[in-house]
C-alpha positions as CSV (number, residue, x, y, z in Angstrom):
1,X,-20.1,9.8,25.9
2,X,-16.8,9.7,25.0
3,X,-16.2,6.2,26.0
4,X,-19.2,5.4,24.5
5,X,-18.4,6.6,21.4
6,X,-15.2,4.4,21.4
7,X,-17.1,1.3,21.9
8,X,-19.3,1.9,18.8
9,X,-16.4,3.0,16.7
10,X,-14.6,-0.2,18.0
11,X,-17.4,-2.4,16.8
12,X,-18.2,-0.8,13.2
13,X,-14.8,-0.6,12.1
14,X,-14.3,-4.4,12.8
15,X,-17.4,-5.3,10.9
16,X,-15.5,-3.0,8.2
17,X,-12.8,-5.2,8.5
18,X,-14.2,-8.2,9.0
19,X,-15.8,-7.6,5.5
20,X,-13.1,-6.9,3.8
21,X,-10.0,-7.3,5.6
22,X,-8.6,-4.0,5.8
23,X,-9.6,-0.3,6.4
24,X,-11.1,-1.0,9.7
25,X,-8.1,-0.3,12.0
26,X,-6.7,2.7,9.9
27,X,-10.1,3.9,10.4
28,X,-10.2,3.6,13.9
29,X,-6.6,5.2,14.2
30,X,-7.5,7.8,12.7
31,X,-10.5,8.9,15.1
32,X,-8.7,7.3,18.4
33,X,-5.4,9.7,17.3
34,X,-8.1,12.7,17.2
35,X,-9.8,12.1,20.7
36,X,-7.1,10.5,23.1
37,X,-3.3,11.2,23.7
38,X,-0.9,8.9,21.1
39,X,0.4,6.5,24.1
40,X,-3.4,5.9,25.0
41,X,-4.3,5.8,21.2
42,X,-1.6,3.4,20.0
43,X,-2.3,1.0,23.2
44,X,-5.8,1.0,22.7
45,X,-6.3,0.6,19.2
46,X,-3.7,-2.2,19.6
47,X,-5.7,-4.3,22.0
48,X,-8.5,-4.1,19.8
49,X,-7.1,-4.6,16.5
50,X,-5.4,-7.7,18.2
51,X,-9.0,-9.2,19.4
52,X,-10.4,-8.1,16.1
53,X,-8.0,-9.4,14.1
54,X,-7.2,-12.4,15.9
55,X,-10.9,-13.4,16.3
56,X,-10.7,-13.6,12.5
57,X,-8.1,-15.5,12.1
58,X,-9.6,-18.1,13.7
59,X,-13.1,-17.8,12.4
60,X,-11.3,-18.0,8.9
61,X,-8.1,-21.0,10.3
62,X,-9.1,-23.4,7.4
63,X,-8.1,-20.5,4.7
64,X,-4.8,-20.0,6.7
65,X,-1.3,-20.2,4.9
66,X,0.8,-21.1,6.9
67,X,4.2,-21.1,5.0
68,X,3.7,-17.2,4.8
69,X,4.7,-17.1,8.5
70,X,8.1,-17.8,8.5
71,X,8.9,-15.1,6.6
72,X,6.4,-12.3,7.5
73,X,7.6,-12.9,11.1
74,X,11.5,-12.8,10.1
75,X,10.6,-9.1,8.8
76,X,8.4,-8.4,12.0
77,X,11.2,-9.3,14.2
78,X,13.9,-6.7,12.2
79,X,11.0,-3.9,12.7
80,X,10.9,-4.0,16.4
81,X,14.3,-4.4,16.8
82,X,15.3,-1.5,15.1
83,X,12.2,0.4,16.5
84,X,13.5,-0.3,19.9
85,X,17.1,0.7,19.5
86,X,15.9,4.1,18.2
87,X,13.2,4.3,20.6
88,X,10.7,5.7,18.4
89,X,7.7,7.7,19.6
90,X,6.7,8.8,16.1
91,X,4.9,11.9,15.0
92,X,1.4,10.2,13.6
93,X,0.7,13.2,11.4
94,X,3.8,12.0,9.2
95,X,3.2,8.3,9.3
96,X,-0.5,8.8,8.7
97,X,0.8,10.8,5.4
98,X,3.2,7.9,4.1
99,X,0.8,5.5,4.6
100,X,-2.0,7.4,2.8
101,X,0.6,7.9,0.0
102,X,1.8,4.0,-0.2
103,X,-1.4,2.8,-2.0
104,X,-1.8,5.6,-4.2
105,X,2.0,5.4,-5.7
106,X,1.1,1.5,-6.2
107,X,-1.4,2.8,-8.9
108,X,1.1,4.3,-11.0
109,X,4.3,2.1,-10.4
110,X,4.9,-1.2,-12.2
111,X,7.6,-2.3,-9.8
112,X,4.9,-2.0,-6.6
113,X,2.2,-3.1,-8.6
114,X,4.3,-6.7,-8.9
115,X,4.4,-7.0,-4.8
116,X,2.6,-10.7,-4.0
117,X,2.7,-11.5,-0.5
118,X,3.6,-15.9,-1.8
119,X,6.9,-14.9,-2.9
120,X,9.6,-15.6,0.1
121,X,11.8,-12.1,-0.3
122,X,8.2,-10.1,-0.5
123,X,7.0,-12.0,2.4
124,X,10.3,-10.8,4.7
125,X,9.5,-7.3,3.3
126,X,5.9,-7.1,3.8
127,X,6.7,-8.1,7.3
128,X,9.1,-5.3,7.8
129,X,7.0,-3.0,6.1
130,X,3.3,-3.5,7.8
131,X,5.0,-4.0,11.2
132,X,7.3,-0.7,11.2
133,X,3.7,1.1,10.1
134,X,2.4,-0.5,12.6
135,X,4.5,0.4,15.2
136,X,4.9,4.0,14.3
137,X,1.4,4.9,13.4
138,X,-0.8,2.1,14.5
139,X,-2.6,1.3,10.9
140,X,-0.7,-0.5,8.0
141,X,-3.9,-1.6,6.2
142,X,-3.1,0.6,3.1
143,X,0.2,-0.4,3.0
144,X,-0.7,-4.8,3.8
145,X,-3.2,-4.6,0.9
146,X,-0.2,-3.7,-1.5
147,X,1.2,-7.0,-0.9
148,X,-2.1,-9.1,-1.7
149,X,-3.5,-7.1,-5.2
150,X,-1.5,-9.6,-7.2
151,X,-1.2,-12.6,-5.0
152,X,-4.2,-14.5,-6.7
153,X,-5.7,-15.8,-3.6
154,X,-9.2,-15.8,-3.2
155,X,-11.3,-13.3,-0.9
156,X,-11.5,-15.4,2.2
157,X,-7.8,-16.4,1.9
158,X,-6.8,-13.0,1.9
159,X,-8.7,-11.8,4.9
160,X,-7.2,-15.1,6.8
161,X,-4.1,-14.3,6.3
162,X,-4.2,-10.5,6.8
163,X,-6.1,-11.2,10.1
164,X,-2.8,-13.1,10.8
165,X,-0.3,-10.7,10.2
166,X,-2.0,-7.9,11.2
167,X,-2.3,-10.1,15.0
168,X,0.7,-10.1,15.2
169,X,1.7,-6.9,14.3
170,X,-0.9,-5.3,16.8
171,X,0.7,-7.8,19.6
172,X,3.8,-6.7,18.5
173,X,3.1,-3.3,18.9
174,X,1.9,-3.7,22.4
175,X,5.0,-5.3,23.6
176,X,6.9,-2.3,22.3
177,X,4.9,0.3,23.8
178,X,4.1,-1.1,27.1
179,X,7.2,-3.0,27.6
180,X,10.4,-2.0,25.4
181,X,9.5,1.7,25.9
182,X,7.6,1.3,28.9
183,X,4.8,4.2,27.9
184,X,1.7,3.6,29.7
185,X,-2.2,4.7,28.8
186,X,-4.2,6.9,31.6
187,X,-7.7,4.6,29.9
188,X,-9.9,2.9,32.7
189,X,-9.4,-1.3,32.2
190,X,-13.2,-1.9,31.6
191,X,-13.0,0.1,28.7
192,X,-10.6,-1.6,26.9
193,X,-12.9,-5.0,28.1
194,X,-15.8,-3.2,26.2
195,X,-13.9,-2.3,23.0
196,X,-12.5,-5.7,22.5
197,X,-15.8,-7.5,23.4
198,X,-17.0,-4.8,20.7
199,X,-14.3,-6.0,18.5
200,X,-15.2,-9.9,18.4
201,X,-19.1,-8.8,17.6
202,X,-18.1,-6.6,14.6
203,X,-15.7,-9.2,13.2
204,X,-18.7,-12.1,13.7
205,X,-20.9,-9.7,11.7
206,X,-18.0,-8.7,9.2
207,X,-17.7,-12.7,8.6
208,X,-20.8,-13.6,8.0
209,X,-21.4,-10.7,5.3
210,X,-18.2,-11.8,3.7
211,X,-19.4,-15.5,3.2
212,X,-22.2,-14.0,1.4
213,X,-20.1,-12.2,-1.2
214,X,-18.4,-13.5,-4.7
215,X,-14.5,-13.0,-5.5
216,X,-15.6,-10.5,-8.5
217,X,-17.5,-8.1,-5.8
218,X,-14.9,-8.2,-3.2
219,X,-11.7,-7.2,-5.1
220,X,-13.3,-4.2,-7.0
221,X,-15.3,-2.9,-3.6
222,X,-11.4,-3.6,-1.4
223,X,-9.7,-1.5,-4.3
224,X,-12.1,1.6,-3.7
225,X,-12.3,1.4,-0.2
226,X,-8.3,1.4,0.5
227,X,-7.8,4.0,-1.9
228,X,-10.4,5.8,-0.1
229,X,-9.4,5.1,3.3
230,X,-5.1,6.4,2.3
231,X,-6.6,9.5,0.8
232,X,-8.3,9.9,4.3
233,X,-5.1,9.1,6.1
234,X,-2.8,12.0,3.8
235,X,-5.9,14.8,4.6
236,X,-5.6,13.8,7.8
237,X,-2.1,13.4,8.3
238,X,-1.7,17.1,6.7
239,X,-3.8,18.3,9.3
240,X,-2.2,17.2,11.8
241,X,0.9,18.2,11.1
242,X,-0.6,21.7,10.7
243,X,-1.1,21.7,14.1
């Protein structure tokens, strides 16, 4: 049942996602990180946000920018490096916390609330930034959305190009876990086949629901759910500390 469990969780948070382009994976990190050891959460939920996010990207390639890679990946590349060299195997209750609390300081400061993921030096930070969540806690939706409030791109542009980052990040986080580190997950193989097949499904349906929306509908519902999702991600990273 448990299995089971992670296979339907696997497919509705990609819908999730695929809907709005976020709140899906921090969703599902925060109920893999409840039911499985880290190593095995982290790998997991890495290979799955990978196929989810990468089976977006291409269902959405004609709303890609591609200029934004350059950048993003220049800060992606920094994050790992210094990961690696202080071998990090982070305490999720704390990173769960900071990310829960990134969103909701962007309300009331002027100097987050002028992050837009077009302009270069943002770009190399956003990298950084996501990719270091990422890495250490496994969901950087919360803090990704920062970086796209005020970009001015339209709803299927910004789930493109989230998708895209967020690939990378998850493939990213892969290689550091079950290569630089060399930590290992005690899952069975065909249920990591069934999650990602789960994955692709979800993001399909996500799609389609987003082609049916308007611009106007999209950011207002995005703004409520990632608030709603980092004030999830502090309650739980509190408990989990408290234990």
């Amino acid at each position: 049942m448990l299995y089971v469990a992670i296979i339907i969780t696997a497919f509705l948070t990609s819908v999730l996602s695929g809907l709005v382009g976020m709140a899906g994976g921090a969703v599902l990190m925060a109920i893999l990180i409840t039911i499985l050891p880290v190593t095995s959460a982290m790998i997991l939920h890495g290979a799955t946000q990978a196929m989810a996010n990468g089976s977006r990207t291409y269902l959405l390639r004609k709303h890609l920018i591609w200029g934004l890679l350059p950048g993003y990946g220049l800060g992606a590349a920094s994050a790992v490096a210094i990961a690696t060299w202080l071998v990090l195997i982070p305490d999720p209750g704390v990173v769960l916390l900071a990310i829960g609390i990134f969103p909701w300081a962007a309300q009331w400061s002027n100097r987050l609330k002028g992050l837009n993921i077009t302009q270069p030096l943002t770009t190399v930070a956003c990298g950084f930034v996501v990719t270091f969540a990422q890495l250490i806690a496994g969901a950087a939706g919360p803090v990704l959305d920062v970086f796209y409030v005020n970009s001015g791109l339209g709803r299927q542009a910004i789930v493109a190009n989230k998708a895209l980052t967020q690939t990378i990040g998850h493939l990213l986080r892969i290689l550091y876990y079950g290569v630089l580190i060399s930590l290992t997950s005690q899952l069975p193989t065909w249920l990591f086949v069934a999650s990602l097949v789960a994955a692709i499904f979800g993001t399909r349906v996500g799609t389609i629901l987003l082609a049916r929306w308007n611009d106007a509908d999209f950011e207002k519902l995005s703004h409520r759910i990632i608030l709603t999702v980092a004030t999830i991600c502090i309650f739980r990273g509190i408990y989990v500390l408290g234990n």
